[in-house]
FILOKOL-427000 format. One record per residue (C-alpha): residue in three letters; x, y, z. Coordinates in steps of 0.05 Angstrom, whole numbers, plus 5000, padded with zeros to 4 digits. Layout:
// FILOKOL-427000
ZAVO  code    xx    yy    zz
ZAVO   ala     X     Y     Z
...
END
This chain:
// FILOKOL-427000
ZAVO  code    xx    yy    zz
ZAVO   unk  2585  1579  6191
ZAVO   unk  2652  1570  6180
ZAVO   unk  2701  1596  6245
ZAVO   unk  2757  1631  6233
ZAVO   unk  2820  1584  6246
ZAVO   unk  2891  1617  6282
ZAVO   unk  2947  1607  6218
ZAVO   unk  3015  1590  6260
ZAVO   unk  3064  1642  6246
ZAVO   unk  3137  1634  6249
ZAVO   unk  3162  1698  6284
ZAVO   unk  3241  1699  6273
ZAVO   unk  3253  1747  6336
ZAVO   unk  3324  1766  6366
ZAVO   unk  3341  1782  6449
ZAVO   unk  3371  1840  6458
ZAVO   unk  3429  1832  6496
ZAVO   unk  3417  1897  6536
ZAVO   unk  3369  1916  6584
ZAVO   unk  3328  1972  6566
ZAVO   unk  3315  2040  6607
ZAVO   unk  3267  2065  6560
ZAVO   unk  3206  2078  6601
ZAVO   unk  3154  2127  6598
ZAVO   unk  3184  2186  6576
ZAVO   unk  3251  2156  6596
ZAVO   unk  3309  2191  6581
ZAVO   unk  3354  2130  6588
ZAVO   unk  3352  2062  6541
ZAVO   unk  3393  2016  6503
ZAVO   unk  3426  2080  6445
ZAVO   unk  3439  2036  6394
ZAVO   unk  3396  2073  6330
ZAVO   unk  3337  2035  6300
ZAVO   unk  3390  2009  6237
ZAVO   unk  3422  1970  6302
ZAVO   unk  3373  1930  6320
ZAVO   unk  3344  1866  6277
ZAVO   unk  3280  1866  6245
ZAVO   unk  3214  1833  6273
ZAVO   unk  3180  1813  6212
ZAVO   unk  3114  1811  6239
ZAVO   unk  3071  1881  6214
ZAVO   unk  2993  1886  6205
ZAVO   unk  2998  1834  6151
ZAVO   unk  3024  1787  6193
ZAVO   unk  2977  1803  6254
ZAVO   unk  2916  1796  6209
ZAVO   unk  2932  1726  6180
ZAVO   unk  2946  1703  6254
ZAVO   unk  2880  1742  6278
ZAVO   unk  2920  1758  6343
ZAVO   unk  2952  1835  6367
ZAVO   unk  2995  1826  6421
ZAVO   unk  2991  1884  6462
ZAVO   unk  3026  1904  6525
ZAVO   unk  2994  1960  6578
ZAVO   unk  2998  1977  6658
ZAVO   unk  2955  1952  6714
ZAVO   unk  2928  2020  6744
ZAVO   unk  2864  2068  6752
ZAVO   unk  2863  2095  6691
ZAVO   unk  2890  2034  6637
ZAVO   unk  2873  1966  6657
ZAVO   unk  2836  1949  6730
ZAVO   unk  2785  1898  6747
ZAVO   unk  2710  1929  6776
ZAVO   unk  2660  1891  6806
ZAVO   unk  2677  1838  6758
ZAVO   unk  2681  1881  6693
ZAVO   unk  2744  1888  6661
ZAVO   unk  2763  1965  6650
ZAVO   unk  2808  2018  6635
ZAVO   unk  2824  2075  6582
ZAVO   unk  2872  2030  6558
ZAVO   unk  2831  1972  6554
ZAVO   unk  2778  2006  6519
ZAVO   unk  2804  2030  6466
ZAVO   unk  2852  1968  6449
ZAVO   unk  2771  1934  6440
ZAVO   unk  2753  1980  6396
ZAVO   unk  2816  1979  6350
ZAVO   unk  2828  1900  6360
ZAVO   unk  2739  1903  6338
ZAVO   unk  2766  1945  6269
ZAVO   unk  2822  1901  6247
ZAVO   unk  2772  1837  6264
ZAVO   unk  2825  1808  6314
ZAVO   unk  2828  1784  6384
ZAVO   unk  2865  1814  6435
ZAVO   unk  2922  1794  6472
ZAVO   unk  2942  1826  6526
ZAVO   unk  3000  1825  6577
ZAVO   unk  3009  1869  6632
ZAVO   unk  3073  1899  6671
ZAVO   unk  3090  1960  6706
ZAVO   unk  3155  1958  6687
ZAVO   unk  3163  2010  6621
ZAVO   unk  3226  1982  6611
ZAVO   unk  3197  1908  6606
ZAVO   unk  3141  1943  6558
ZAVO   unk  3199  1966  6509
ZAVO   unk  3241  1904  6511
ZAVO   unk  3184  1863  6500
ZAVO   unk  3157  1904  6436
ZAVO   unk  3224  1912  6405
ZAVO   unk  3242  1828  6414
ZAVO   unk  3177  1822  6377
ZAVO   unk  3143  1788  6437
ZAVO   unk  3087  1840  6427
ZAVO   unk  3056  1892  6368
ZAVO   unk  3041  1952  6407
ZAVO   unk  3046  1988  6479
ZAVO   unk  2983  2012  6502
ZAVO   unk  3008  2070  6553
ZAVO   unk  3005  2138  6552
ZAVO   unk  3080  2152  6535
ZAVO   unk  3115  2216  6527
ZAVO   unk  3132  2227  6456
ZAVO   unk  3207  2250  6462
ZAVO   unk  3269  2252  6412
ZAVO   unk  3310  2193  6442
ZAVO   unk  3252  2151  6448
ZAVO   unk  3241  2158  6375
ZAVO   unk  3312  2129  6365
ZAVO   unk  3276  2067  6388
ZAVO   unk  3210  2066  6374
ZAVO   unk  3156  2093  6320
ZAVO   unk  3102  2134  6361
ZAVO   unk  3026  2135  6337
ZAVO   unk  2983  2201  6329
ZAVO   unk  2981  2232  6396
ZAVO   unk  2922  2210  6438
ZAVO   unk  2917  2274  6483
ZAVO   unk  2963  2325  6514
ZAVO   unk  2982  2337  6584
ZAVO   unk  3035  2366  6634
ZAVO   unk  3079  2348  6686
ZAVO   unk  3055  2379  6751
ZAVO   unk  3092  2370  6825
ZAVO   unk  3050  2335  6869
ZAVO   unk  3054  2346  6948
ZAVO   unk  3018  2338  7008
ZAVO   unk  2990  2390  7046
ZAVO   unk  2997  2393  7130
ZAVO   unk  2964  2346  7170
ZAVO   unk  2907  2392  7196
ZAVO   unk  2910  2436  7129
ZAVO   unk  2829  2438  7141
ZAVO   unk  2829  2483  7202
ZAVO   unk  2896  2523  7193
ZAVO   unk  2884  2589  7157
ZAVO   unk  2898  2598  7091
ZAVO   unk  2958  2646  7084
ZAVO   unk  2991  2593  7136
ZAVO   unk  2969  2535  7086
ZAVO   unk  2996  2574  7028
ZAVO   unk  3060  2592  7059
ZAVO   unk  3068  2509  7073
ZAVO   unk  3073  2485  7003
ZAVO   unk  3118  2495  6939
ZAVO   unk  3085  2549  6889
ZAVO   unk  3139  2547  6837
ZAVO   unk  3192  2498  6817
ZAVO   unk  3246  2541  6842
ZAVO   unk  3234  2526  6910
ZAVO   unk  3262  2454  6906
ZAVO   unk  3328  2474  6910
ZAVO   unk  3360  2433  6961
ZAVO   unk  3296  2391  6966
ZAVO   unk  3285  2317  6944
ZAVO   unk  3235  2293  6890
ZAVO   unk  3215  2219  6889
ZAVO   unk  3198  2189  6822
ZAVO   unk  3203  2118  6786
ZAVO   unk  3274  2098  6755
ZAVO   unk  3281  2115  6685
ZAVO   unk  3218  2156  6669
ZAVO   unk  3221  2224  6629
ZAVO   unk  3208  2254  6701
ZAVO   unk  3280  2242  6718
ZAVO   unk  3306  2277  6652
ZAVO   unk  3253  2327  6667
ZAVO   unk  3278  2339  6741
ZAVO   unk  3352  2347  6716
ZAVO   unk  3329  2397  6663
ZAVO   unk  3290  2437  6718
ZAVO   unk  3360  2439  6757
ZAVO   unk  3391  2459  6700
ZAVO   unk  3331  2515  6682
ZAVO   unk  3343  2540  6759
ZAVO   unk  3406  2535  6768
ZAVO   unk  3407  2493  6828
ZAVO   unk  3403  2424  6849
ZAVO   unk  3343  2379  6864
ZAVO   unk  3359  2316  6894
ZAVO   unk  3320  2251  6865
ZAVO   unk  3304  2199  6899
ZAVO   unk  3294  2136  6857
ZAVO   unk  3240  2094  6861
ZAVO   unk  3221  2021  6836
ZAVO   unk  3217  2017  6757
ZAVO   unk  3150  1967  6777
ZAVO   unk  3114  2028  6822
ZAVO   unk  3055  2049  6777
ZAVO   unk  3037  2125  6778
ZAVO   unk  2972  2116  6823
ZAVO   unk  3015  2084  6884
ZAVO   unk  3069  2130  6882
ZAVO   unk  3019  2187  6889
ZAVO   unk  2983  2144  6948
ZAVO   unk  3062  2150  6976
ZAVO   unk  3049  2218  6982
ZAVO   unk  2991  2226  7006
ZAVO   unk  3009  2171  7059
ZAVO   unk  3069  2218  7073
ZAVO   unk  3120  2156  7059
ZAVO   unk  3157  2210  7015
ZAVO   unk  3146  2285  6999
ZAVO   unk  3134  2299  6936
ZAVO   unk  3132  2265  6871
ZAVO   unk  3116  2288  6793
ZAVO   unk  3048  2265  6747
ZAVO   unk  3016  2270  6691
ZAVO   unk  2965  2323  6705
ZAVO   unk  2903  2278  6678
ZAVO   unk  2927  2224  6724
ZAVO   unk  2955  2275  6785
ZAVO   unk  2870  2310  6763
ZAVO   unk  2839  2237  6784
ZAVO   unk  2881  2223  6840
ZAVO   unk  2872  2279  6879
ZAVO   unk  2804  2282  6873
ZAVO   unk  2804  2216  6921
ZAVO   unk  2866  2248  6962
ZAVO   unk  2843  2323  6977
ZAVO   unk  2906  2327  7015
ZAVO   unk  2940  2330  6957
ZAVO   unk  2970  2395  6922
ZAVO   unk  2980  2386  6844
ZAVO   unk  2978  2460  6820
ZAVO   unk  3050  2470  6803
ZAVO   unk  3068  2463  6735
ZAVO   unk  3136  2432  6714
ZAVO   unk  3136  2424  6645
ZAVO   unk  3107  2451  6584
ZAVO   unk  3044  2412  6540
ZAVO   unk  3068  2341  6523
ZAVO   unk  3050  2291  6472
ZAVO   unk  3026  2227  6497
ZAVO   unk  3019  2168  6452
ZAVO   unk  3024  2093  6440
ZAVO   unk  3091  2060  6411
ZAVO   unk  3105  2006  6366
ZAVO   unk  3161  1973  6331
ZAVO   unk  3197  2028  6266
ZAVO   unk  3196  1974  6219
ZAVO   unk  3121  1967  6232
ZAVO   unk  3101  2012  6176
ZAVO   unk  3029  1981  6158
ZAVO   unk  3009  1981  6226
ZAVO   unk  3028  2053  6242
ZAVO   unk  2986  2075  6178
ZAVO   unk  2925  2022  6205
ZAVO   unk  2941  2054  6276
ZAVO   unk  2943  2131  6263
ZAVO   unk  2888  2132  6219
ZAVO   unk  2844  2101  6266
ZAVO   unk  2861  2142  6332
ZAVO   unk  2845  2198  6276
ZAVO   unk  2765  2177  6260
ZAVO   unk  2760  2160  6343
ZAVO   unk  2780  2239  6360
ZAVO   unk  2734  2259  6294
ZAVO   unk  2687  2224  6342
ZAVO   unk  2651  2235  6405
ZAVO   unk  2664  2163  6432
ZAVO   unk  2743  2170  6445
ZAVO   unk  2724  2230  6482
ZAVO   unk  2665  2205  6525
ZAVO   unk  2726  2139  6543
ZAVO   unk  2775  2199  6561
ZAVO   unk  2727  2236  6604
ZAVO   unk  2702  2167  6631
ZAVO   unk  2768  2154  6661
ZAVO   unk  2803  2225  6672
ZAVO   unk  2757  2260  6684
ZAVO   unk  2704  2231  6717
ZAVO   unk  2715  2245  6792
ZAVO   unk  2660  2219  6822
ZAVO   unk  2660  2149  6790
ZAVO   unk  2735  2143  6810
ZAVO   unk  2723  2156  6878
ZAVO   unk  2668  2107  6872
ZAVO   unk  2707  2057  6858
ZAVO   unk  2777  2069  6904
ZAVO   unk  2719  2064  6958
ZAVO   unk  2702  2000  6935
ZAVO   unk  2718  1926  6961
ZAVO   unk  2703  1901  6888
ZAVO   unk  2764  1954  6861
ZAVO   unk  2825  1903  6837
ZAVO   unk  2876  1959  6848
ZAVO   unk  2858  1967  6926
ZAVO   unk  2838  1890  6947
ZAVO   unk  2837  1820  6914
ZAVO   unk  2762  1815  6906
ZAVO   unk  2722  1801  6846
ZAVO   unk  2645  1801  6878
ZAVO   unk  2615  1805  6941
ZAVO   unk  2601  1728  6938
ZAVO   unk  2670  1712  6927
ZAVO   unk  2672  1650  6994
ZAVO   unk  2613  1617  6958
ZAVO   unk  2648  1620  6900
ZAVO   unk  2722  1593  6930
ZAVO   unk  2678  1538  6958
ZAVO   unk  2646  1515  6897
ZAVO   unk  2708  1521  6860
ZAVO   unk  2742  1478  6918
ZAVO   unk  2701  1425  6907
ZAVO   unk  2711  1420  6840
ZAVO   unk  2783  1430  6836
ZAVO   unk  2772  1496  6803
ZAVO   unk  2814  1557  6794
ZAVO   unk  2767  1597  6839
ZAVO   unk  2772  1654  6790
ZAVO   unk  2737  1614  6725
ZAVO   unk  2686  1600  6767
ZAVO   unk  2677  1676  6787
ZAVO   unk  2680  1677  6711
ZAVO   unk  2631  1638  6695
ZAVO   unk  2579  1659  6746
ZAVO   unk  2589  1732  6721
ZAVO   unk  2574  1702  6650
ZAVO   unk  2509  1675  6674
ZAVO   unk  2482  1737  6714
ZAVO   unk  2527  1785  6723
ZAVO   unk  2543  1778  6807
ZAVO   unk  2463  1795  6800
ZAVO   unk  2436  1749  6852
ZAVO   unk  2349  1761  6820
ZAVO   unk  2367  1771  6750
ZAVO   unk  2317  1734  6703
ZAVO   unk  2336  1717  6637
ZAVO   unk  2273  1711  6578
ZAVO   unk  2265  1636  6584
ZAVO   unk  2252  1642  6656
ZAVO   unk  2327  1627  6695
ZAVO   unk  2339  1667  6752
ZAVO   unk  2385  1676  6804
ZAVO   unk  2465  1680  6795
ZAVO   unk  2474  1614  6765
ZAVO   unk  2414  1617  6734
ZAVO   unk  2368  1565  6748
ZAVO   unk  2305  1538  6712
ZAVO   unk  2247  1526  6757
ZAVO   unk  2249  1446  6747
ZAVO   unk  2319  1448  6756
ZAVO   unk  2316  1490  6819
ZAVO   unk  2259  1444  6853
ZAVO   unk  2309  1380  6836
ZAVO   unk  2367  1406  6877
ZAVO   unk  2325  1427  6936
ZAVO   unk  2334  1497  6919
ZAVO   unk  2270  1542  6948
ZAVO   unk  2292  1606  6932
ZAVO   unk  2329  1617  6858
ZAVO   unk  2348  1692  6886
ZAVO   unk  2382  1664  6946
ZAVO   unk  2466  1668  6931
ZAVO   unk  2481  1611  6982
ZAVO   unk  2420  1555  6947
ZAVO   unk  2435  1582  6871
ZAVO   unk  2515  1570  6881
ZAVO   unk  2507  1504  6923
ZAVO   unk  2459  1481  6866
ZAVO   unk  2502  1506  6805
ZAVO   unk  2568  1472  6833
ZAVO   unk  2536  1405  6845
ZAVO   unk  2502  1418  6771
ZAVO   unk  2574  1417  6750
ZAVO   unk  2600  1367  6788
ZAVO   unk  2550  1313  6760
ZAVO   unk  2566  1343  6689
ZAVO   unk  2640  1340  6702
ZAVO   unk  2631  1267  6723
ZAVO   unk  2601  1253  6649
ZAVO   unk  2660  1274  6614
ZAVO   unk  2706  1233  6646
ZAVO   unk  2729  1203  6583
ZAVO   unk  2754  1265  6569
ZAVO   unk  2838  1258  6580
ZAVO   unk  2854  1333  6582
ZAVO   unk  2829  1372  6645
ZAVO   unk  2823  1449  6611
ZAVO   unk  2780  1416  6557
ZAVO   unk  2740  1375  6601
ZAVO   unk  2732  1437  6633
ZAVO   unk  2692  1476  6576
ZAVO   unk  2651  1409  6554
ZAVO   unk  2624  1419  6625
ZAVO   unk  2617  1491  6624
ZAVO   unk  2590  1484  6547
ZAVO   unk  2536  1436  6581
ZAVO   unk  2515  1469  6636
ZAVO   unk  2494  1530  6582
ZAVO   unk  2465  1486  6532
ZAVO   unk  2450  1420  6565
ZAVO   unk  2494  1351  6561
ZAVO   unk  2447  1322  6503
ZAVO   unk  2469  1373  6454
ZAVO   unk  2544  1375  6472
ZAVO   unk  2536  1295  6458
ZAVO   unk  2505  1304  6391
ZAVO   unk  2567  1354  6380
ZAVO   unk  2619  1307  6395
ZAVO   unk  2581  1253  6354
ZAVO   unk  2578  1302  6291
ZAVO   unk  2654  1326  6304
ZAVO   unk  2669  1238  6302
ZAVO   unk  2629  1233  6238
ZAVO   unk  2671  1287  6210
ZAVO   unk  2740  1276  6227
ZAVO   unk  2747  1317  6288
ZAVO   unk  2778  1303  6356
ZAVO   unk  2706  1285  6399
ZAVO   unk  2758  1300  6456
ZAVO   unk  2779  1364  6444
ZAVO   unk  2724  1427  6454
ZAVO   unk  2774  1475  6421
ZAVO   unk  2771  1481  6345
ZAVO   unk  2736  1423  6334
ZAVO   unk  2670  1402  6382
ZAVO   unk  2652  1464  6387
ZAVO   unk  2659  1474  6308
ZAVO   unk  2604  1417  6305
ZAVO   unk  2552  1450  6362
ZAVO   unk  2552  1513  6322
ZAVO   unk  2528  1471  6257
ZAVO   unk  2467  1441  6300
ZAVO   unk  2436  1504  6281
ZAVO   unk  2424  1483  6211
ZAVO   unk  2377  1425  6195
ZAVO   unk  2428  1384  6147
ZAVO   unk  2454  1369  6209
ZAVO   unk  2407  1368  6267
ZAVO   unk  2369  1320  6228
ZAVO   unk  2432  1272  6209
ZAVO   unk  2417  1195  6249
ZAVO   unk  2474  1211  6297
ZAVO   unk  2433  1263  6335
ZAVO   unk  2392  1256  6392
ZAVO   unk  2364  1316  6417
ZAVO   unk  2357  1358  6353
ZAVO   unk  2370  1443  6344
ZAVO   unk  2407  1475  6385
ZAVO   unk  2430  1551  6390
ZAVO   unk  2501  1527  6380
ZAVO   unk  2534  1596  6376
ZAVO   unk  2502  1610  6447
ZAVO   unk  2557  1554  6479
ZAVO   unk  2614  1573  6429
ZAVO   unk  2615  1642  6460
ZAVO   unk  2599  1626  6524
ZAVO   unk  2660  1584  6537
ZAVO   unk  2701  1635  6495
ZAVO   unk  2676  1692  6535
ZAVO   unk  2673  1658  6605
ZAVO   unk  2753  1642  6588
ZAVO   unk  2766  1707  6557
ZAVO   unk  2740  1738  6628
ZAVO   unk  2778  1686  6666
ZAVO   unk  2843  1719  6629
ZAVO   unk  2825  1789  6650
ZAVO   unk  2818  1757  6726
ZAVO   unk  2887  1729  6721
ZAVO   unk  2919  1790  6704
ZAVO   unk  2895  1836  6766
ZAVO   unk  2868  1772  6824
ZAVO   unk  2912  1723  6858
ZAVO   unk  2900  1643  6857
ZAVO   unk  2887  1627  6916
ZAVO   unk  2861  1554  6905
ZAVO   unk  2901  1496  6878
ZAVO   unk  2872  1468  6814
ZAVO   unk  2901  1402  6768
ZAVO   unk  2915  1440  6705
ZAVO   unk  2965  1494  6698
ZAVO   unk  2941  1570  6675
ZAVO   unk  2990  1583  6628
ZAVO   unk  2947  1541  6588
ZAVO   unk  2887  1593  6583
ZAVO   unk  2921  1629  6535
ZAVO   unk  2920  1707  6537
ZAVO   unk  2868  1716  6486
ZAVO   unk  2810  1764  6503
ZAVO   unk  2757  1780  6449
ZAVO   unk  2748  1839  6411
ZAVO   unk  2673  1834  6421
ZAVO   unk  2652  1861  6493
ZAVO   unk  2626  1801  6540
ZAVO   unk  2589  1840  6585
END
């Protein structure tokens, strides 16, 4: 098997000396036409050669969140499936800043915003939109009284807004620069009266500004009705049946010059709708009520707490000890079972770090389905595994030999590094180069070469396992803080995720 190797690509990129205020649906932004601005000459050819899309999206409910270990999001979802169809990984960045989305996409720093935006006329001055995902409107959202429950109704109705017009002389909060602003000012126009805005943090997602109101930290705010739909379903407080603005295109944006990747792009969204999955991922995350309330009631939800399982301590102490972001390690022990503490795989490991029987009875451990023994066992596995590789210089790579042995054993990873020396290869580097070797003791002209010990080996069972245990450790890092000092810096991990589910 021959792995796919990154080509470097020289991106000749420009900063833009303004700051944008294009955000979602922004009215604002740098107005300099598209003919203003230089040229990223980085399209679908280039992305292909380089096997990488750069994509930017938001950390909330609906795009990009973190669930009982799992990765999730509408967002998310669908940027697998398309990064699956061009056969690239997936890089993704996260802000909630949509002004930091469109600066980022138009200094070439990424290929494509993942976020619902608001297709308007000035943002197209900017940006090239894809085919429209789905539709929605703009809806007020406010908070009914305190004891709304017992009061009767007429007294409940005559308590909130029923159309627009009674926000004259009233104060809307939304986020700075987003098309609710413009839409606010039209509305005043429309009425012919004021409504005062009160502007809010550019970094606020949608989800906590609606939490605002239902907190009563400010009165009323505007939504997307598919997001204002989800939301309220958690907050029954919450009022979202007035209407502000007519049926609006929402879509994903990328760079004008882009012209390959718009055609790649539109006529993909186009086979997903022809489809029922896109719809089944729509209704899994907008419409779904009971799942989201499943989840904003639980401690392993990323947007509401800083958890990844319920074994998190055991995991902060094993990682402790080994000088361990504590978050690879939650990684990895969601690689082996899944936070599933009597999971047995078909060659007979159980628990959550999945132990073999023999190997379980040489650690002292008496119970394989017991969180506290299986962790205890697996950390000290690693430690004695780490201690092998000391001859290894750099700490991330020494870091997947161990994790590469621990799946596969240490005899095999030796035979790799002993094939990868025979062949020219750095023996101390796992990257592109032992683990090229491990996935060639699958074939016999080389598990039956002198050099090697211990024979076949499933090699493309360790290749993916590091890749995906790191790929999961990326998706951590973006939504759960550090919390444990480690020797190695995380910029290194890279931001790659695969286009290939882990789960």
């Amino acid at each position: 098997m021959t792995p796919i190797r990154r080509k470097q690509i020289i991106l000749f990129t420009s900063v833009l000396a303004l700051f944008f205020s294009v955000s979602c649906g922004s009215s604002g932004g740098d107005k300099r036409s598209k003919k203003d601005r230089k040229v990223v000459d980085r399209d679908l050819a280039e992305i292909t050669s380089e096997g990488v899309l750069r994509v930017i999206t938001s950390y909330s409910s609906t795009s990009y969140f973190l669930y009982k270990g799992q990765p999730m999001g509408y967002e998310y979802d669908l940027l697998k499936r398309f990064a699956k169809h061009l056969d690239v990984k997936l890089e993704i960045s996260v802000s909630n800043n949509l002004d930091t989305m469109f600066q980022r996409l138009l200094e070439g720093k990424v290929d494509l915003i993942a976020h619902g935006l608001t297709i308007t006329n000035s943002r197209k001055e900017l940006v090239t939109f894809s085919e429209y995902l789905y539709l929605t409107n703009q809806v007020l959202v406010q908070r009914k009284p305190l004891n709304w429950r017992k009061i009767g109704w007429s007294k409940l109705q005559s308590s909130l807004i029923h159309d627009p017009i009674e926000l004259i002389g009233d104060t809307v909060s939304v986020r700075a620069n987003s098309s609710y602003i413009k839409r606010l000012a039209n509305l005043s126009e429309e009425i012919g009266g004021t409504i005062h805005i009160d502007t809010l943090s550019g970094d606020l997602s949608t989800d906590k500004i609606i939490e605002m109101v239902a907190s009563g930290e400010i009165k009323y705010t505007v939504a997307d009705n598919n997001i204002a739909s989800i939301n309220a379903s958690y907050y029954p407080e919450l009022d979202i049946r007035v209407p502000i603005s007519f049926s609006q295109r929402m879509a994903w944006a990328i760079r004008p010059e882009d012209t390959e990747l718009e055609k790649e792009l539109n006529q993909w969204i186009k086979t997903m709708k022809d489809g029922v999955a896109y719809y089944a991922i729509y209704n899994k995350y907008f419409k779904n009520t009971r799942d989201f309330r499943r989840r904003e009631n639980s401690e392993l939800y990323s947007i509401n707490h800083n958890n990844i399982s319920e074994y998190d301590d055991l995991i902060k102490a094993g990682a402790d000890s080994l000088g361990w972001d504590w978050r690879l390690m939650a990684a990895m022990v969601y690689q082996e079972s899944k936070f599933i503490p009597d999971l047995e795989s078909w060659a007979g490991a159980k628990g959550i770090m999945q132990l073999m029987p023999r190997t379980a009875e040489r650690f002292g451990v008496t119970d394989r389905t017991d969180p506290v023994q299986s962790i205890q066992a697996g950390t000290e596995i690693l430690e004695l595994l780490w201690d092998r590789f000391i001859d290894i210089p750099d700490s991330l790579q020494r870091i997947k030999f161990t994790m590469a042995a621990y799946n596969c054993g240490y005899g095999h990873v030796v035979d790799a590094r002993n094939l990868a020396y025979e062949e020219g290869l750095d023996m101390y580097r796992w990257d592109e180069n032992v683990e090229e070797s491990i996935l060639k003791l699958s074939y016999p002209e080389y598990y039956n070469k002198p050099i090697i010990n211990y024979g076949y080996v499933r090699g493309v069972e360790p290749y993916t396992y590091v890749r995906q245990v790191f790929d999961r450790f990326d998706n951590y890092s973006h939504f759960i803080e550090k919390n444990v000092e480690t020797d190695y810096d995380n910029d290194e991990m890279g931001k790659v995720v695969t286009t290939e589910p882990s789960e």
